[in-house]
ZADO-9322 format. One line per 3 residues: number of its first residue (from 1); their letters; for each residue x, y, z of C-alpha. Coordinates in nm, 2 decimals. Layout:
# residues N
NUM> a> X,Y,Z  ...
//
This chain:
# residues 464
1> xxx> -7.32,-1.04,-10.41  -7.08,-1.29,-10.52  -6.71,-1.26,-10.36
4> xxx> -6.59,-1.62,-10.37  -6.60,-1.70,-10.75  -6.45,-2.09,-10.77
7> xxx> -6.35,-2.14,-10.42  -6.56,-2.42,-10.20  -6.76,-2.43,-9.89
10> xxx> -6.75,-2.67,-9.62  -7.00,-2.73,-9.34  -6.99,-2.95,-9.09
13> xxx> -7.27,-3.20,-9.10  -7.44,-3.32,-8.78  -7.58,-3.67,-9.01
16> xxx> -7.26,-3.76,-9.10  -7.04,-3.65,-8.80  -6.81,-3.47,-9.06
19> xxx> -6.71,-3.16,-9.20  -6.83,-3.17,-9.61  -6.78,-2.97,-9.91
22> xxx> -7.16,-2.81,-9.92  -7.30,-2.88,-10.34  -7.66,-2.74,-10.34
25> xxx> -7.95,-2.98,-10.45  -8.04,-2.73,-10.75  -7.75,-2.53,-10.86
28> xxx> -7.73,-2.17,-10.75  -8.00,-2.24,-10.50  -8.03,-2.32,-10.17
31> xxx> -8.32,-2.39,-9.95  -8.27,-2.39,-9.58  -8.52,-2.44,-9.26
34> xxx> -8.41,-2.31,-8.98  -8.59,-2.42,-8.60  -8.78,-2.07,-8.52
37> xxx> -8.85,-1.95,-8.16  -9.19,-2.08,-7.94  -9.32,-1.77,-7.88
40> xxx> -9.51,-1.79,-7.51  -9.22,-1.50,-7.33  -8.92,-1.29,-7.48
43> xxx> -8.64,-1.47,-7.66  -8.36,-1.50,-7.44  -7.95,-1.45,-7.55
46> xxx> -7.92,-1.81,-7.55  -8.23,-1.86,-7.78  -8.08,-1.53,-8.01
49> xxx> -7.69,-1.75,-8.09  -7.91,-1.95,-8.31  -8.07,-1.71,-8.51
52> xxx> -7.72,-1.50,-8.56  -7.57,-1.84,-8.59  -7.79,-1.95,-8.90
55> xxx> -7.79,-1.55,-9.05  -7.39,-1.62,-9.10  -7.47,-1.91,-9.25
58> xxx> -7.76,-1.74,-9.50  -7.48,-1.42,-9.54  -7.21,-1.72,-9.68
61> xxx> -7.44,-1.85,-9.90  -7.48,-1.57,-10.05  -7.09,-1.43,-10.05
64> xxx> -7.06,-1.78,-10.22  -7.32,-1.62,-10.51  -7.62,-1.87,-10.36
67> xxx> -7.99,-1.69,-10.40  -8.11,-1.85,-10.07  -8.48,-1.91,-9.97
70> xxx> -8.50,-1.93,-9.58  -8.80,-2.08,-9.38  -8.84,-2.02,-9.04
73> xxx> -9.13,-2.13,-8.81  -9.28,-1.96,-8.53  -9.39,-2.19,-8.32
76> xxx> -9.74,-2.12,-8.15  -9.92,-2.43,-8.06  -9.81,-2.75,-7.94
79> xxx> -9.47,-2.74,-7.78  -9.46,-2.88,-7.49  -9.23,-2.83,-7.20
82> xxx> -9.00,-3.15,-7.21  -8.94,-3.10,-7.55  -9.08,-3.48,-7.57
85> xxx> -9.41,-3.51,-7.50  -9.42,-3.49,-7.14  -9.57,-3.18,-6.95
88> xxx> -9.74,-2.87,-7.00  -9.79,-2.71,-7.32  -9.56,-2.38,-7.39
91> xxx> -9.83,-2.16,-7.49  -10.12,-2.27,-7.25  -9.86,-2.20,-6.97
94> xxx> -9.84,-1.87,-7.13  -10.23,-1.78,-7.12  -10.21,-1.89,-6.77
97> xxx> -9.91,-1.65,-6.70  -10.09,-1.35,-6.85  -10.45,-1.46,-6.71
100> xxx> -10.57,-1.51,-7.04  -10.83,-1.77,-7.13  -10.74,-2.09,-7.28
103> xxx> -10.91,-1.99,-7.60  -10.75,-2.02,-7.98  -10.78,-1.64,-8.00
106> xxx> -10.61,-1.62,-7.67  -10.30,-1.80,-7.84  -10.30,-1.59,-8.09
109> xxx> -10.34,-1.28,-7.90  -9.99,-1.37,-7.71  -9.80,-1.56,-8.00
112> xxx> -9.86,-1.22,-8.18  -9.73,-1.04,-7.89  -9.41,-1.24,-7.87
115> xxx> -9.38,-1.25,-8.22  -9.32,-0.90,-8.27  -9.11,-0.86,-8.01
118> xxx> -8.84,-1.20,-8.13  -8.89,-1.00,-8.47  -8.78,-0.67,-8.34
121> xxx> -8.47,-0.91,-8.19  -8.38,-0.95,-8.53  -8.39,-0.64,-8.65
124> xxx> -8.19,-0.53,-8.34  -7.94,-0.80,-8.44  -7.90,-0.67,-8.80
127> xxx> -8.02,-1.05,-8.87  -8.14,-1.08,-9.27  -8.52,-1.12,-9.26
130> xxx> -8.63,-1.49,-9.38  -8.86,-1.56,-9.68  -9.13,-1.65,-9.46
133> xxx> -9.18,-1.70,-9.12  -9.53,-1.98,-9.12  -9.67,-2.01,-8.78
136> xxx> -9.72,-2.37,-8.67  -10.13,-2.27,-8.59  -10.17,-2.17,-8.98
139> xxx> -10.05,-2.52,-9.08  -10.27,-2.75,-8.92  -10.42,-2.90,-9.21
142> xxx> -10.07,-2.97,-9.37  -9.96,-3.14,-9.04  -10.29,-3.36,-8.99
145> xxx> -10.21,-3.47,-9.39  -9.93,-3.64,-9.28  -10.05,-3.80,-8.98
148> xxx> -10.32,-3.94,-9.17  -10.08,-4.05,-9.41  -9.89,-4.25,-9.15
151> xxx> -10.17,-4.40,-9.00  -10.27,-4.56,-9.31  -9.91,-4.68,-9.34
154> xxx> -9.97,-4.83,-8.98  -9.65,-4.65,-8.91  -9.89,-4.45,-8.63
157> xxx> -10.10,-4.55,-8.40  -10.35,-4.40,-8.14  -10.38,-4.42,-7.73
160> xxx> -10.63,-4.25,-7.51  -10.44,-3.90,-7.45  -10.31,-3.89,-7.86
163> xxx> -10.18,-4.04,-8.19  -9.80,-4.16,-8.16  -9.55,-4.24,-8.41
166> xxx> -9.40,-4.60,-8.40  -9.07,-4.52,-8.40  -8.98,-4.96,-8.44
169> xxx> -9.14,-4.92,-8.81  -8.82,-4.67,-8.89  -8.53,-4.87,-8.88
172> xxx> -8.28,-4.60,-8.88  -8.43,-4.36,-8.63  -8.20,-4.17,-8.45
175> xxx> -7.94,-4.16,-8.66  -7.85,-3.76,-8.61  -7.60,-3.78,-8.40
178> xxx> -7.62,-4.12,-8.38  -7.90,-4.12,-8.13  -8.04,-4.48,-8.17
181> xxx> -8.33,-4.57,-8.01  -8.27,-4.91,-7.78  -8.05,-4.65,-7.62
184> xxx> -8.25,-4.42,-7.53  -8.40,-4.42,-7.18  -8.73,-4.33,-7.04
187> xxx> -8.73,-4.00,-6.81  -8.43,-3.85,-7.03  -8.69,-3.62,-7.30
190> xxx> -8.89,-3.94,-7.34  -9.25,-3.99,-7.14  -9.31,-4.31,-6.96
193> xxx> -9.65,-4.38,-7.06  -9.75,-4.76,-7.09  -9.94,-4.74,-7.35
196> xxx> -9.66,-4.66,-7.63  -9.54,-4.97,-7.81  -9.20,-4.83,-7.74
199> xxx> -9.07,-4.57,-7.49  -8.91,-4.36,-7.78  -9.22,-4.35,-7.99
202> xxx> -9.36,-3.99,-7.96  -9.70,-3.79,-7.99  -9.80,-3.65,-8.35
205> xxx> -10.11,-3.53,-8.18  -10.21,-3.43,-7.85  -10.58,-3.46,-7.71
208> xxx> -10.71,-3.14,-7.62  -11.03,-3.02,-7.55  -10.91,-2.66,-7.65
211> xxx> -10.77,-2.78,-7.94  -10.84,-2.83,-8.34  -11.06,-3.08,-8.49
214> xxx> -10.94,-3.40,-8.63  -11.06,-3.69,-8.76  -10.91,-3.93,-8.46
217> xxx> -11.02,-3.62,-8.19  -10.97,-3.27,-8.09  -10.64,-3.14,-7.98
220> xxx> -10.30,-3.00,-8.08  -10.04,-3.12,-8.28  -9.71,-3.28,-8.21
223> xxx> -9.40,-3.03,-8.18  -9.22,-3.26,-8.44  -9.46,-3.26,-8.72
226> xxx> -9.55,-2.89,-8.74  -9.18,-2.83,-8.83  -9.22,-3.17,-9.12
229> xxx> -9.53,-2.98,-9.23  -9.40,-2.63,-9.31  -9.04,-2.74,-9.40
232> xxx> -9.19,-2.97,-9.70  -9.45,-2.70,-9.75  -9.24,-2.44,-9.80
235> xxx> -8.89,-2.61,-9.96  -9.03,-2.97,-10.10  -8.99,-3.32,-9.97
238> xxx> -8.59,-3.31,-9.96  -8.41,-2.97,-9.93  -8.04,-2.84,-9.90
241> xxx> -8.01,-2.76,-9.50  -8.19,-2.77,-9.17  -8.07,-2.63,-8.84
244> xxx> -8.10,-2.58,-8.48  -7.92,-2.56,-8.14  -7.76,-2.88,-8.04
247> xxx> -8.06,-2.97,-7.78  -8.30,-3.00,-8.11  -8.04,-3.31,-8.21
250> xxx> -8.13,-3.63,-7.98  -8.55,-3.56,-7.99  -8.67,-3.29,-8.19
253> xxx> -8.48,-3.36,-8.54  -8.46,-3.74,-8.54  -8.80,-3.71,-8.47
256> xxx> -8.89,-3.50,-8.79  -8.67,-3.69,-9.01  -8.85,-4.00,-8.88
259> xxx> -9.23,-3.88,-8.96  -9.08,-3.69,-9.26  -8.89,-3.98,-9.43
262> xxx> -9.15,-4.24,-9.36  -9.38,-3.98,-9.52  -9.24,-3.95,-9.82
265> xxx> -8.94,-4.21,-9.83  -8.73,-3.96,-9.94  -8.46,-3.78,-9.73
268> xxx> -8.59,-3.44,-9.52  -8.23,-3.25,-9.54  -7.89,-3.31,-9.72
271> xxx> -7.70,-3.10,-9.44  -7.78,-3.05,-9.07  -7.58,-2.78,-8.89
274> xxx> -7.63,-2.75,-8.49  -7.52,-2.42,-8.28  -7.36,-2.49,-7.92
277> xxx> -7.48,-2.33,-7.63  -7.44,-2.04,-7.44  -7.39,-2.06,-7.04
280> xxx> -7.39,-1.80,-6.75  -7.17,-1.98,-6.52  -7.20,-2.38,-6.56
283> xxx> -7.55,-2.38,-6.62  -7.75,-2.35,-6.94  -7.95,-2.07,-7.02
286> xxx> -8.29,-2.17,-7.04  -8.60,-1.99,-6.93  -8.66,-2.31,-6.75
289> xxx> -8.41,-2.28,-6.48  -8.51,-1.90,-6.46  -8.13,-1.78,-6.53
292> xxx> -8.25,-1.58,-6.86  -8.13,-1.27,-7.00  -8.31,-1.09,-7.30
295> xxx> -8.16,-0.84,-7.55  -8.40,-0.55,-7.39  -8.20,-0.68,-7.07
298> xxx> -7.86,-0.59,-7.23  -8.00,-0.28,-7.40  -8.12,-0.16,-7.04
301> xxx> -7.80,-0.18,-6.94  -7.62,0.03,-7.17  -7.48,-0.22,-7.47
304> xxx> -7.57,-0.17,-7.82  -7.74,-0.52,-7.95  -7.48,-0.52,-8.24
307> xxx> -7.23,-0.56,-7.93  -7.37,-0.92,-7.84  -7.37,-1.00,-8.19
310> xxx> -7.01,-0.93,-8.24  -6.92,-1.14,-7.89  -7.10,-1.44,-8.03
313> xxx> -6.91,-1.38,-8.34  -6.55,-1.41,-8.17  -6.65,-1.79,-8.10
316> xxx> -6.72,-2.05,-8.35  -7.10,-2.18,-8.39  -7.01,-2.52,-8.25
319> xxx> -6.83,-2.40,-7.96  -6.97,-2.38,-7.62  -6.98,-2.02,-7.47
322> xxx> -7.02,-1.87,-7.17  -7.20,-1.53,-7.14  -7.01,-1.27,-6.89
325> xxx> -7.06,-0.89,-6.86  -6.68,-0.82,-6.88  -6.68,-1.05,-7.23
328> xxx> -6.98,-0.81,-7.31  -6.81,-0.48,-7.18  -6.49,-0.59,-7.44
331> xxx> -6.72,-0.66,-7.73  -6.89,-0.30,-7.72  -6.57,-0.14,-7.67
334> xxx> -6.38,-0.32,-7.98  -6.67,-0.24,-8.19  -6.67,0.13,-8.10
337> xxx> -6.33,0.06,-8.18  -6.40,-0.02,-8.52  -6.72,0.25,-8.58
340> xxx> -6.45,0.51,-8.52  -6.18,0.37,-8.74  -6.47,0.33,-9.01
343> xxx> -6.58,0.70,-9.03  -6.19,0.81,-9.09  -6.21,0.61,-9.42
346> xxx> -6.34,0.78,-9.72  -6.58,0.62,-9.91  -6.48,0.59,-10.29
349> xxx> -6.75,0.38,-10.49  -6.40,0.38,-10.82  -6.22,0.19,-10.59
352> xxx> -6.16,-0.20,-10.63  -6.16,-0.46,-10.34  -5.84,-0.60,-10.21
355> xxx> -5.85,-0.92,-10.36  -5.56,-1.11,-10.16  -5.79,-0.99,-9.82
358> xxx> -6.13,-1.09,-9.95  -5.93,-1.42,-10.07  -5.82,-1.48,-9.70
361> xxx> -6.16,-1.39,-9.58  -6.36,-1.65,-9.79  -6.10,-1.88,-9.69
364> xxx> -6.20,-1.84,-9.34  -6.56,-1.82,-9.38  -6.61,-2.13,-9.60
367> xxx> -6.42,-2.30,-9.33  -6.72,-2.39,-9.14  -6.81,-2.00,-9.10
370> xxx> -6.50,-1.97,-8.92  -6.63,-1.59,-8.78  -6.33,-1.59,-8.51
373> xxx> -6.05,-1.63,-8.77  -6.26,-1.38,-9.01  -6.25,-1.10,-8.72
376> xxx> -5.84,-1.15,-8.68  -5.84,-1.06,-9.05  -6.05,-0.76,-9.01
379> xxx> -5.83,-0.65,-8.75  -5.52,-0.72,-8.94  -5.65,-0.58,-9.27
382> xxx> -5.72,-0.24,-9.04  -5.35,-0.24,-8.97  -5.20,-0.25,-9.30
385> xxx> -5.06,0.08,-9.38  -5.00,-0.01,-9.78  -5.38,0.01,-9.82
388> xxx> -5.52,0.31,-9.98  -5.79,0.44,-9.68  -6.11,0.41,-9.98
391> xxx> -5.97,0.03,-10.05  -5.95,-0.07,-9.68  -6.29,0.09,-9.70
394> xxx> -6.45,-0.13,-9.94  -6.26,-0.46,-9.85  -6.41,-0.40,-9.48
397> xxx> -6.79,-0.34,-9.66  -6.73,-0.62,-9.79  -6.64,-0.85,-9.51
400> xxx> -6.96,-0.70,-9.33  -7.18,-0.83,-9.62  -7.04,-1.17,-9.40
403> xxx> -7.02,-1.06,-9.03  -7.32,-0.81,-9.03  -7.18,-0.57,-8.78
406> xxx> -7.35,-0.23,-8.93  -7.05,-0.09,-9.10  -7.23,0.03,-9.39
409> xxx> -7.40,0.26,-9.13  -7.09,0.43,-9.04  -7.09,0.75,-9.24
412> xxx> -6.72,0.84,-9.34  -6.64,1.18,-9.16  -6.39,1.42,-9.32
415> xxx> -6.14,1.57,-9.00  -6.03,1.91,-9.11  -5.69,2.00,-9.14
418> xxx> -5.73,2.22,-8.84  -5.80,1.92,-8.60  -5.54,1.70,-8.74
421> xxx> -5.29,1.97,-8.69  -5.41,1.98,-8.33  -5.45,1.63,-8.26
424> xxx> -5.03,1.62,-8.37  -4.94,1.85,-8.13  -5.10,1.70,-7.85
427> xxx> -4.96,1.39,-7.92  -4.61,1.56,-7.95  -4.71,1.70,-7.59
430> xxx> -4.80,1.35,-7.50  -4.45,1.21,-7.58  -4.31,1.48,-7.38
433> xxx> -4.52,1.38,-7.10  -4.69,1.74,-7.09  -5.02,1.63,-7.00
436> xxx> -5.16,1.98,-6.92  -5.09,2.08,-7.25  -5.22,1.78,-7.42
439> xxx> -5.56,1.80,-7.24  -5.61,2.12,-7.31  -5.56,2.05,-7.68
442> xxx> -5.82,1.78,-7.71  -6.03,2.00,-7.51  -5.97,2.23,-7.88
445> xxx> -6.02,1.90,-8.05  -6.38,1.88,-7.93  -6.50,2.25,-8.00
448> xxx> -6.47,2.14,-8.37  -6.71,1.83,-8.31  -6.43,1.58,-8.28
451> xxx> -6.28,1.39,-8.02  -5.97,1.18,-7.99  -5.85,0.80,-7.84
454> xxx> -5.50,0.69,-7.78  -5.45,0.36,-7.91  -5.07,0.17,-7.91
457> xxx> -5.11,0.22,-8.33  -5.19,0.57,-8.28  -5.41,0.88,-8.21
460> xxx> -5.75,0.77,-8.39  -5.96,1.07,-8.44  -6.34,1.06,-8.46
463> xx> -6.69,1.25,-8.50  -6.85,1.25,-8.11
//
């Protein structure tokens, strides 16, 4: 699909501070790697903004006539708690969770577990499925490459619990987000341990009795570098984008392009995009401060998961949200809103877009995948009357090939002349404030499989 024929796209980019017209490295191609999910529990609501977050991004690419090839790791080794190298592994606090042994088949046993279950997230989510998804334990030779590499460059160096990388040898580390090492302090996602040359420096390999053999001794790899490994693996030393939630900013991604640009002294990324968080209250979701909610959570409760995706959609990606029920409650309601609209409009494969709407559209998406602005237009589009039903059909297929809401799902639904003739009369008895009357016509209404809502543009009829 290719809607946006000659008009440009601009992303904001975390390395620069600034919002940039996006030019791929190879033209017509784009090659993205996006940070994947440590699989040791469920993926919580928080987790899931980034992975609806970077599928708008893959869905633009492609409405801008991009053929994208997406990478996403699944992280099963080696993350450790503090994000920094401090703390308990992830996935051995996992094994210990479910009484499992800490074996390598035991990780594998619950990263496969968690796997398929983040997987049917994105399903759930109507999220695009990426070109590959490498787990971090299948690239272990790839990783330990590169250390080797920088230990010859004496760019790493070893201490008794692992090999660290000498973050004094990169002169412009931390420069995401302008995160520069001399400021960074020990204690804030950086261990105190006294024997790194300096307190930013940070483990490429973890000693581990557990672990995978190496040359300079058994253990696990460093969180950073399995993401270096299987990014360059899969897309090439240099690639067109790379993202992750904001957190990933200050440690995790100046620490890739660190390892990764010493490696090969070429840059890792052109464009670095960072989604905001989500709260619940003024705190952070994170499974760490045991305030998490899951998708199966929200499903138990009644809500469709394409509900939470359209509520993350009425907020730009950079925008701090803050998760509430009645936020949630709105969200279902406006889409069941739109499912109903949908199956009144006949589908008509002669018809042709509208091009001044999908004009506006692109406009808003290739604004920094504006998705708020882009659901005011689908809602305004809705409510123009000089559309021919089958156009307003298509234009709104069309926008979904964007948003990703299931509208292509929504069967169109003939209403018989019967039931419109009835549905007129009770809202004639309506106006006339004979409300008898008109319940006991939509009671008719439903005996021919149909039901009807009162809106302030109108009765909207719909299948039940």
């Amino acid at each position: 699909m290719c809607y946006s024929d000659g008009m440009e796209l601009y992303l904001h980019n975390t390395l620069t501070g600034k919002k940039e017209r996006f030019e791929a490295i190879e033209a017509g191609r784009v090659g993205m790697y996006n940070c994947g999910p440590t699989v040791y529990d469920y993926a919580h609501i928080g987790n899931l903004r980034a992975y609806v977050f970077v599928d708008i991004l893959r869905r633009t690419l492609e409405w801008n006539g991009y053929a994208v090839r997406q990478i996403m790791n699944i992280t099963d080794i080696g993350h450790l708690v503090g994000d920094g190298d401090d703390g308990e592994d992830k996935m051995t606090l996992a094994l210990k969770r479910e009484g499992k042994p800490l074996t390598l088949n035991a990780l594998r046993d619950v990263a496969n577990k968690y796997t398929k279950a983040f997987e049917e997230d994105l399903v759930a989510l109507n999220i695009e499925h990426p070109t590959a998804l490498p787990h971090a334990s299948e690239h272990v030779p790839a990783q330990q490459n590169i250390i080797a590499a920088l230990m010859d460059k004496g760019i790493a160096y070893a201490t008794s619990d692992g090999v660290y990388f000498d973050t004094t040898q990169f002169p412009n580390y931390g420069k995401l987000g302008n995160v520069r090492a001399s400021e960074q302090k020990e204690g804030a996602r950086v261990e105190a341990n006294p024997e790194k040359k300096h307190h930013a420096d940070f483990a490429l390999w973890k000693f581990s009795e557990h672990g995978f053999d190496a040359p300079w001794g058994k253990g696990f790899p460093g969180w950073h570098i399995e993401c270096s490994a299987m990014s360059m693996e899969y897309l090439g030393d240099t690639f067109d984008i790379h993202t992750g939630g904001i957190d990933h900013i200050g440690t995790h991604h100046n620490n890739e392009i660190a390892q990764s640009e010493s490696y090969t002294g070429k840059p890792l990324a052109h464009f670095w995009l960072h989604n905001a968080h989500i709260t619940l209250g003024k705190e952070k979701i994170a499974k760490s401060l045991g305030n998490t909610l899951t998708l199966r959570n929200l499903v138990e409760k009644g809500y469709p998961p394409l509900s939470y995706r359209y509520l993350l959609l009425t907020a730009h990606y950079r925008t701090p949200m803050q998760f509430s029920w009645e936020a949630l409650d709105a969200a279902r309601e406006a889409l069941k809103r739109l499912y109903r609209r949908m199956q009144t409009l006949p589908d008509d494969p002669n018809v042709l877009l509208d091009d001044d709407y999908v004009r506006m559209f692109s406009d808003h998406i290739n604004d920094d995948l504006d998705t708020p602005q882009a659901l005011a237009l689908l809602w305004k589009t809705l409510k123009d009357t000089h559309l021919s039903p089958a156009v307003l059909r298509k234009t709104l297929l069309s926008f979904d090939d964007v948003l990703g809401l299931g509208l292509v799902n929504i069967k169109s639904v003939a209403v018989p002349e019967d039931v419109q003739e009835l549905v007129s009369r009770r809202e004639e008895a309506r106006q006339n404030k004979n409300f008898e009357e008109a319940d006991r016509l939509r009671e008719e209404v439903k005996e021919f499989g149909f039901d009807v809502s009162d809106t302030s543009e109108g009765p909207e009829i719909y299948a039940q």
